[in-house]
C-alpha positions as CSV (number, residue, x, y, z in Angstrom):
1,X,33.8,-29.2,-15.3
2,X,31.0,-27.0,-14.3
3,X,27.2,-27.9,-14.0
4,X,26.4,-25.3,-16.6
5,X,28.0,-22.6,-18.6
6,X,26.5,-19.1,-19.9
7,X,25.4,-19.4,-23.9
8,X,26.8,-16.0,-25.2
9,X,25.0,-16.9,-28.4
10,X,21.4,-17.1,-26.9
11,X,20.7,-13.8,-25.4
12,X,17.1,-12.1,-24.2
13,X,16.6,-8.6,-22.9
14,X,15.5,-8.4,-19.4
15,X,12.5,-5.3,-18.8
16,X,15.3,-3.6,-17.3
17,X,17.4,-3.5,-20.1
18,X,20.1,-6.1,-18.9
19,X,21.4,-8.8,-21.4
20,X,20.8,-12.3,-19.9
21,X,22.3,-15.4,-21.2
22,X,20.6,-18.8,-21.5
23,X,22.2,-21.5,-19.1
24,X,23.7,-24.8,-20.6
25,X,23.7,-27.5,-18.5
26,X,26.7,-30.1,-18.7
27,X,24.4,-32.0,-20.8
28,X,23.4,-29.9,-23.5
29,X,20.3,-29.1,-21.7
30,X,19.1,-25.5,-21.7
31,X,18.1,-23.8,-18.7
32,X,16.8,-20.2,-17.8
33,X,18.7,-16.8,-18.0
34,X,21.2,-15.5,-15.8
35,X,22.8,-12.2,-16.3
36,X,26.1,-13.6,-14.9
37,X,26.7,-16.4,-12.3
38,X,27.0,-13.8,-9.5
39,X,23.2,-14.4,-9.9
40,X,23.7,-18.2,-8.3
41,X,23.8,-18.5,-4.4
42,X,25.5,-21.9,-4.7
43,X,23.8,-22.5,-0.6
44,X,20.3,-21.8,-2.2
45,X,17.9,-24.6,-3.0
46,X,16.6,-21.8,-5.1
47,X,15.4,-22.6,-8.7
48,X,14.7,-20.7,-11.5
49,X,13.2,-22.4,-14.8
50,X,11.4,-22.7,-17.9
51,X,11.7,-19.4,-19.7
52,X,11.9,-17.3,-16.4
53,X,13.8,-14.1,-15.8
54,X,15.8,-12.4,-13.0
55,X,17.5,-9.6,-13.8
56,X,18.7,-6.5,-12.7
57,X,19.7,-6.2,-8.5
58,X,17.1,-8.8,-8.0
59,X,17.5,-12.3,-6.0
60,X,16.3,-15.4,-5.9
61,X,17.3,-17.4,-2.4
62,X,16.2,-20.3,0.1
63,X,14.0,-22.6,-1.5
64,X,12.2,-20.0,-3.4
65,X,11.0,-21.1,-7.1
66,X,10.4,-18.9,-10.0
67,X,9.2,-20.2,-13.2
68,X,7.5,-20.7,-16.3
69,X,7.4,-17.5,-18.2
70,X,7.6,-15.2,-14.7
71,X,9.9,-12.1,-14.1
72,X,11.7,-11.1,-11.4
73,X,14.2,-8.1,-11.9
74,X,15.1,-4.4,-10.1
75,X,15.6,-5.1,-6.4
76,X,12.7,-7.4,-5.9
77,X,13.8,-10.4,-3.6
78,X,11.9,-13.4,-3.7
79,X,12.9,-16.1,-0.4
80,X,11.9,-18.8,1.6
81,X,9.4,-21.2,-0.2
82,X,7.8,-18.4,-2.4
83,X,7.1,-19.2,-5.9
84,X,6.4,-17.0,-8.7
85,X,5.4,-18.4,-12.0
86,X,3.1,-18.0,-15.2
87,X,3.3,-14.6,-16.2
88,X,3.9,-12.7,-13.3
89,X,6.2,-9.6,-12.8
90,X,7.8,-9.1,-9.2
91,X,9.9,-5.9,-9.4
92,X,11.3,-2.8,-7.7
93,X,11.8,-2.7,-3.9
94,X,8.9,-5.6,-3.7
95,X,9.6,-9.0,-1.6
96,X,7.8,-12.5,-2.0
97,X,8.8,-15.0,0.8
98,X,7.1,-17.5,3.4
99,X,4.9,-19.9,1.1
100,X,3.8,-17.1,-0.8
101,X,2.5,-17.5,-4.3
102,X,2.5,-14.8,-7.6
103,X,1.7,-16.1,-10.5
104,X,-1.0,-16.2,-13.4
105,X,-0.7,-11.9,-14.9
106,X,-0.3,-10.7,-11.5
107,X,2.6,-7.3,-11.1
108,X,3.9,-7.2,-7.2
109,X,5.9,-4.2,-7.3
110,X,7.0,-0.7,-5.8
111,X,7.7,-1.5,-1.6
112,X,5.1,-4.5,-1.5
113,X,5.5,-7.3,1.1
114,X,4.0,-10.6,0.3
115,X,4.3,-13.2,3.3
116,X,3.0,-15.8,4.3
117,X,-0.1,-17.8,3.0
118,X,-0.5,-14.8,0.4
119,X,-2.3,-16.1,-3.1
120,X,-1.3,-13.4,-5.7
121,X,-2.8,-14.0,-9.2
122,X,-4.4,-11.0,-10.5
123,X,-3.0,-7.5,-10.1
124,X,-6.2,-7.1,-7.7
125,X,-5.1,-9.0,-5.0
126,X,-2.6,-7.6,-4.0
127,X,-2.8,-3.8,-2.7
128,X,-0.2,-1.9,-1.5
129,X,-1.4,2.0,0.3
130,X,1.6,4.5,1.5
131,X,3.1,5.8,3.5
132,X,0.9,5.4,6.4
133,X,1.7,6.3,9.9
134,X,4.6,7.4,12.2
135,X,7.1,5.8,10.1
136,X,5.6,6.2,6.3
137,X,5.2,2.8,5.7
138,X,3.7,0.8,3.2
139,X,0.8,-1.7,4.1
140,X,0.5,-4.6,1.8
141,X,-2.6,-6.7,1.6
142,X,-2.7,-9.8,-0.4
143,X,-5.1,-12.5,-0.6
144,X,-4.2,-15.2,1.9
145,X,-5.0,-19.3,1.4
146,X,-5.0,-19.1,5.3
147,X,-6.1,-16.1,6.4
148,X,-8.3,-15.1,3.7
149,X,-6.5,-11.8,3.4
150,X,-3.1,-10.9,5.1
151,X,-1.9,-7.5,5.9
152,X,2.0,-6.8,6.4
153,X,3.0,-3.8,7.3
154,X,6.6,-3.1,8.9
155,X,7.0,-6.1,11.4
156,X,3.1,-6.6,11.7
157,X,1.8,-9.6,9.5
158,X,-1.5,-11.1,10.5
159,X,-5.4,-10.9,9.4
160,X,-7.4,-7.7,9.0
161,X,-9.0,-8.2,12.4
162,X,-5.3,-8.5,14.2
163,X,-4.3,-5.3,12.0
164,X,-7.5,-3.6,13.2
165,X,-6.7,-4.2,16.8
166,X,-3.1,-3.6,16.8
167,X,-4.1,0.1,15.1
168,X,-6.5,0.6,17.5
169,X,-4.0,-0.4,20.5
170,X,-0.9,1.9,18.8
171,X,-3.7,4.8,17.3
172,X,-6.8,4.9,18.6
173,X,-8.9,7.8,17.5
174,X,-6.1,9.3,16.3
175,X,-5.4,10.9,12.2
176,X,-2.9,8.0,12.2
177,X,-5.7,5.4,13.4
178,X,-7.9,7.1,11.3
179,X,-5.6,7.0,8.1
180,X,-5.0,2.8,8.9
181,X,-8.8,2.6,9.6
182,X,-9.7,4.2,5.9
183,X,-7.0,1.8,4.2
184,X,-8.3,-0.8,5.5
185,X,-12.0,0.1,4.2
186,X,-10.1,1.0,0.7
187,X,-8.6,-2.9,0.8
188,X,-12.0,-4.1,1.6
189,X,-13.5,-3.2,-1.7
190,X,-10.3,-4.5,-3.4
191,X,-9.1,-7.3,-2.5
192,X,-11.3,-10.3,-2.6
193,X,-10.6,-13.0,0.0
194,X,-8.8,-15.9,-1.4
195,X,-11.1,-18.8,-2.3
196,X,-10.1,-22.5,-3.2
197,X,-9.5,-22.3,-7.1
């Protein structure tokens, strides 16, 4: 007997349109929403909970979490040790991995990259500026319980001081540099360093 069946009878609607079905356990007890099994990895450690939602293209892999009342649908991939919980939203092309954290009314969306150390729980700390440079790509900086504030950015991950100094290495003086150099004052009166809470 399987560890859980799909309850046809208890439906929601995902944001994205997509039916989901409440998960039975071989208990009785009831678990999250699926819109079909395909959306288990049965080698994750991967949880999803309490009234949580994944929907759409999206996944949920590695030891990630996502919980309480939390979204996560359209191609957004959440990995690793991230959680996502309260009432957050992580959708479209946006990824949440490392020991990342969204959660309280925070929306990571569009191409956004939250690694690391990153402390998402207000749309305001998370900022995401593109395309930028040689390679139109999107910088994503996120409040950071290590580094204060991270920025990611293609392969680059690392504080603002590292980003500053890998532009001015790859840029210099340069529009490019110069385009990198005004995000980075943009993000500045953003995103507020993460604090203990």
């Amino acid at each position: 007997m399987p560890a859980y069946t799909l309850d046809t009878s208890d439906t929601v609607t995902a944001p994205d349109g997509a039916t989901l079905y409440r998960i039975r356990y071989a208990d009785g007890t009831p678990g999250g929403y699926l819109q079909s099994t395909t959306n288990l990895d049965p080698a994750s450690d991967a949880r999803v909970f309490g009234d949580a939602q994944v929907s759409g293209d999206a996944q949920v892999s590695g030891g990630a979490q996502v919980s309480g009342d939390a979204q996560v649908f359209g191609d957004a991939w959440v990995y690793g040790n991230a959680r996502v919980y309260g009432n957050a939203q992580v959708y479209g092309n946006a990824q949440v991995s490392g020991d990342a954290r969204v959660y309280g009314n925070a929306w990571v969306s569009g191409d956004a990259q939250v690694f690391g150390d990153a402390r998402v729980s207000e749309p305001p700390h998370c900022l995401t500026i593109g395309p930028l440079g040689s390679r139109a790509a999107i910088l994503t900086v996120c409040r950071d319980s290590t580094l204060g504030i991270s920025y990611a950015t293609g392969c680059f991950f690392g504080s603002r001081e590292a980003f500053l100094a890998a532009v001015e290495a790859t840029h210099g003086d340069s529009p490019i540099g110069n385009a990198y150099a005004a995000a980075v004052m943009l993000a500045d009166h953003v995103v507020p360093p993460y604090t203990q809470e």
